[in-house]
C-alpha positions in Angstrom: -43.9 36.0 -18.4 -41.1 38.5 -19.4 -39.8 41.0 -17.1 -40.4 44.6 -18.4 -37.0 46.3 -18.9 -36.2 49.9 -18.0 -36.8 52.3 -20.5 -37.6 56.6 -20.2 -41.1 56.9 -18.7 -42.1 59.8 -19.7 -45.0 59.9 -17.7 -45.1 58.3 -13.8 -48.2 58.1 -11.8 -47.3 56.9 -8.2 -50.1 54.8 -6.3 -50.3 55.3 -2.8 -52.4 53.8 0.1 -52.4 56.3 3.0 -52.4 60.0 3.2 -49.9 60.4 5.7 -47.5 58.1 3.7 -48.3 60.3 0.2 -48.3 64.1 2.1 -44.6 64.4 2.2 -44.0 63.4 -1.1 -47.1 65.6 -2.6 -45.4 68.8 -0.5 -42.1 67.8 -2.3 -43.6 67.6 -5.3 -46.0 70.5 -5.5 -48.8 68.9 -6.5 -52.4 70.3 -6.4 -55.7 67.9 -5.7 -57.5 67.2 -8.8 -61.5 65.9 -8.7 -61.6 62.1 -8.8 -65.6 61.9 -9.1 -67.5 59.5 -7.6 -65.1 56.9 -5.6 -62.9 57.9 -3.0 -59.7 57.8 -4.5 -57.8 61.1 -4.6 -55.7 62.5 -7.4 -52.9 65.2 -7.2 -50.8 66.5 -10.2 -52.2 67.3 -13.9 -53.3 64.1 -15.4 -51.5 65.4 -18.6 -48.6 66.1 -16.8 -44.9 63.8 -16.0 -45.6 63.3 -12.6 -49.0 62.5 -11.0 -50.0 60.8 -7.4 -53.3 58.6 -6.6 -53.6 57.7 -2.7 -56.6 54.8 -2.4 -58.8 57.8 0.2 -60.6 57.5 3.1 -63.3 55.2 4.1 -66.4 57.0 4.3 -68.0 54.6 7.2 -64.8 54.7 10.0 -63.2 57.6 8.2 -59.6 55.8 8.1 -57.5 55.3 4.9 -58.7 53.0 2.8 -55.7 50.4 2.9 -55.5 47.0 1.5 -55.7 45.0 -2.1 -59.3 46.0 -2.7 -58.3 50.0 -2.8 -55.3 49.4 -4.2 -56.8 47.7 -7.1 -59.4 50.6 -7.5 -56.5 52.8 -7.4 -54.5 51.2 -10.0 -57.0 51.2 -12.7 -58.3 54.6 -12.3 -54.9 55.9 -11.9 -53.9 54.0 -15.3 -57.4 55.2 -17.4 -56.9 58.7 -15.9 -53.6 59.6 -16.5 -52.3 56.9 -18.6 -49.4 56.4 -17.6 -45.9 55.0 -19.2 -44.6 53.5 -15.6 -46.7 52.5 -12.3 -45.0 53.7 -9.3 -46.3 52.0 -6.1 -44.8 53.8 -2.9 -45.4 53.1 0.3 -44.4 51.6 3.9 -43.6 48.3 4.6 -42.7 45.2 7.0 -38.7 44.4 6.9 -37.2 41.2 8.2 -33.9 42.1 10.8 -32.6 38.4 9.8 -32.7 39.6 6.0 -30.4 42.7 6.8 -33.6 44.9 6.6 -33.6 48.1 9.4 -36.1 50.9 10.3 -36.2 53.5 7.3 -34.3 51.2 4.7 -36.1 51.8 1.6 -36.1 48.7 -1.1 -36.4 48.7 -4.9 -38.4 45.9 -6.0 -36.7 43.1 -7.6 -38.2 40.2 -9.8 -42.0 39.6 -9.4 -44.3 40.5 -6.7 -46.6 37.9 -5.1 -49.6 37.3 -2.2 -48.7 35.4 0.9 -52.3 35.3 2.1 -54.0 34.0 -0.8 -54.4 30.1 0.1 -56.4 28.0 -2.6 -55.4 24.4 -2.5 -57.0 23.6 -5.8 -55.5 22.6 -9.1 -54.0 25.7 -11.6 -55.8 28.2 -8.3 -53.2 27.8 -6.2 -50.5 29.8 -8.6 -53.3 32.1 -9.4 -53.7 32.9 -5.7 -50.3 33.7 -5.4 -49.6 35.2 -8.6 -45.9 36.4 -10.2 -46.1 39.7 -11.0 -43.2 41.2 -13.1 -41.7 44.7 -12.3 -39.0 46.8 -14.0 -35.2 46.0 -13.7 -34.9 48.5 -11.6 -31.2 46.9 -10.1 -29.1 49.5 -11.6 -30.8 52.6 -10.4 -31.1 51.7 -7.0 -26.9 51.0 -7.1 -27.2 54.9 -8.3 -29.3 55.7 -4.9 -27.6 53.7 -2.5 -30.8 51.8 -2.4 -31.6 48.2 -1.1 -33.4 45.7 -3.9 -36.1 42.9 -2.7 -38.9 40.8 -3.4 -42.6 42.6 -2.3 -44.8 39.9 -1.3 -48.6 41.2 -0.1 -51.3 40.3 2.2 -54.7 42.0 3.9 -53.3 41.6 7.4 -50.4 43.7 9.4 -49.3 41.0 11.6 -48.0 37.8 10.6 -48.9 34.4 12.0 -46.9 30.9 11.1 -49.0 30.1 7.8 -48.4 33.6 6.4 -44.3 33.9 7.8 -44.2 30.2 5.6 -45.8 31.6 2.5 -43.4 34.5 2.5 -40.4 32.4 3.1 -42.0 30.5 0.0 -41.8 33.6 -1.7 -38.5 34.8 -1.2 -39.7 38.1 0.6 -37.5 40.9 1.4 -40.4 43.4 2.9 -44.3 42.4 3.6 -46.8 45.0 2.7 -50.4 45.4 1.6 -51.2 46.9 -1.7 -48.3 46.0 -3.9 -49.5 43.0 -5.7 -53.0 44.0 -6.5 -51.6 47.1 -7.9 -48.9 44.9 -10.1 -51.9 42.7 -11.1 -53.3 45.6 -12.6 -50.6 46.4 -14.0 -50.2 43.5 -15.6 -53.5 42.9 -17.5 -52.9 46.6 -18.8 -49.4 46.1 -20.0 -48.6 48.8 -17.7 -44.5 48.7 -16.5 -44.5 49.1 -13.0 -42.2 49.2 -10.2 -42.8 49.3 -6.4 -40.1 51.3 -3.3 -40.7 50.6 0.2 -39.5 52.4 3.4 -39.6 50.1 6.2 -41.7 51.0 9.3 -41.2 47.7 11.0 -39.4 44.4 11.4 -41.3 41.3 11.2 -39.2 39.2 12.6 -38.9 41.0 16.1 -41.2 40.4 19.2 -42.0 44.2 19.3 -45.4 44.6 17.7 -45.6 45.3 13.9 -48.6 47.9 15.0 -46.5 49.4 17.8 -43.6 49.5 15.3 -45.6 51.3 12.6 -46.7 53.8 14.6 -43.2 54.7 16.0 -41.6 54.8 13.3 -44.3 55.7 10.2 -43.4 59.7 10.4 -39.2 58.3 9.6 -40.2 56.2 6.9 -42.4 58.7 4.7 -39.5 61.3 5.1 -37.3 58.2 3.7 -39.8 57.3 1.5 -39.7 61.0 0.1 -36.4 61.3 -0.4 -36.6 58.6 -2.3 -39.2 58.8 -4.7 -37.8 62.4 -5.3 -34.4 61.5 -6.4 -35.8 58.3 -8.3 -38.1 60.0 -10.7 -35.3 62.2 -12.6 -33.4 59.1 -13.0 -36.7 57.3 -14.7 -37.4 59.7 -17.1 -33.7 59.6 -18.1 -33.5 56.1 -18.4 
């Protein structure tokens, strides 16, 4: 499968999973809610316009953010058939590994294809399926311009990380862990929608301090990273 190449997007719609992750970026940006009837998905920004954000809402039973593939992949289409979009921008928090030169608040480009580390199905022709290769923009050259770290995204359900998922993401090559960014690229990818993922790291898998104690610390840091980020990035995309 080719790997899109960077090009002017006109128009960006960024994919988020949890409110507090998106608000710092929707108060830099100025953007307004728009109605997203009948799911739970939220929308900010004019569908028409360059720049529009999707977070995956709340769940209406516990009334926490709706995080995970299943959301994200809810998110991704309705974000793509509402605003059509020229680029995918997923944004968000993620796992970083201390041994990989990863550190609370670095924020990572994504590089080369994004994969599932939890997605285990030992039959014939399912077991690449389950993992998946999805292909983002070549995005190495603007994150030199940003000072930015690149990385493979690999994606699972789960925030912790026991042996059987730590080998599957060594399989893959990852650089940060997270839980959204595949299903959104798989989307992606069956639209022919160029898409590109930056992650601010909350925690660092490879420590013995918990990922959830971690996240919590340190979640407020890496949306203001995260923000800075995205901000400075999306001149740069429309520009190509």
């Amino acid at each position: 499968m080719p790997y899109y190449c960077a090009m002017n997007y006109a128009k960006t719609t960024i994919v988020m999973a949890m409110e507090a992750e998106a608000r710092p970026l929707i108060e830099r940006l100025e953007l307004k809610q728009q109605p997203a009837p009948g799911v739970p998905v939220e929308l900010y920004g004019d569908p028409g316009g360059p720049v529009t954000l999707v977070t995956n809402g709340r769940d209406p039973v516990t009334g926490v953010d709706n995080i995970g593939t299943q959301p994200a992949t809810l998110a991704a289409w309705l974000a793509i058939e509402r605003c059509k979009p020229d680029l995918l921008l997923n944004a968000g928090t993620a796992g970083g590994f201390a041994e990989r030169g990863a550190a609370i608040g670095d924020v990572f480009l994504s590089a080369g294809a994004i994969r599932f580390h939890d997605r285990r199905i030992p039959l014939p022709g399912f077991r690449e399926y389950g993992i998946g290769n999805y292909p983002v923009v070549d995005a190495t050259s603007l994150a030199a311009r940003l000072g930015l770290k690149t990385g493979v995204v690999s994606t699972g359900n789960s925030l912790d990380c026991p042996p059987v998922d730590a080998k599957s993401m060594q399989a893959n090559d990852a650089d940060v862990k997270e839980m959204e960014a595949a299903a959104i690229a798989w989307v992606a990818s069956i639209t022919a929608t160029p898409m590109l993922a930056v992650k601010a790291v909350t925690d660092l898998v490879d420590l013995p301090h918990p990922p959830e104690e971690q996240f919590v610390e340190n979640l407020a840091l890496a949306s203001a990273c995260l923000a800075d980020a995205v901000t400075e990035l999306l001149p740069l995309l429309r520009a190509g």
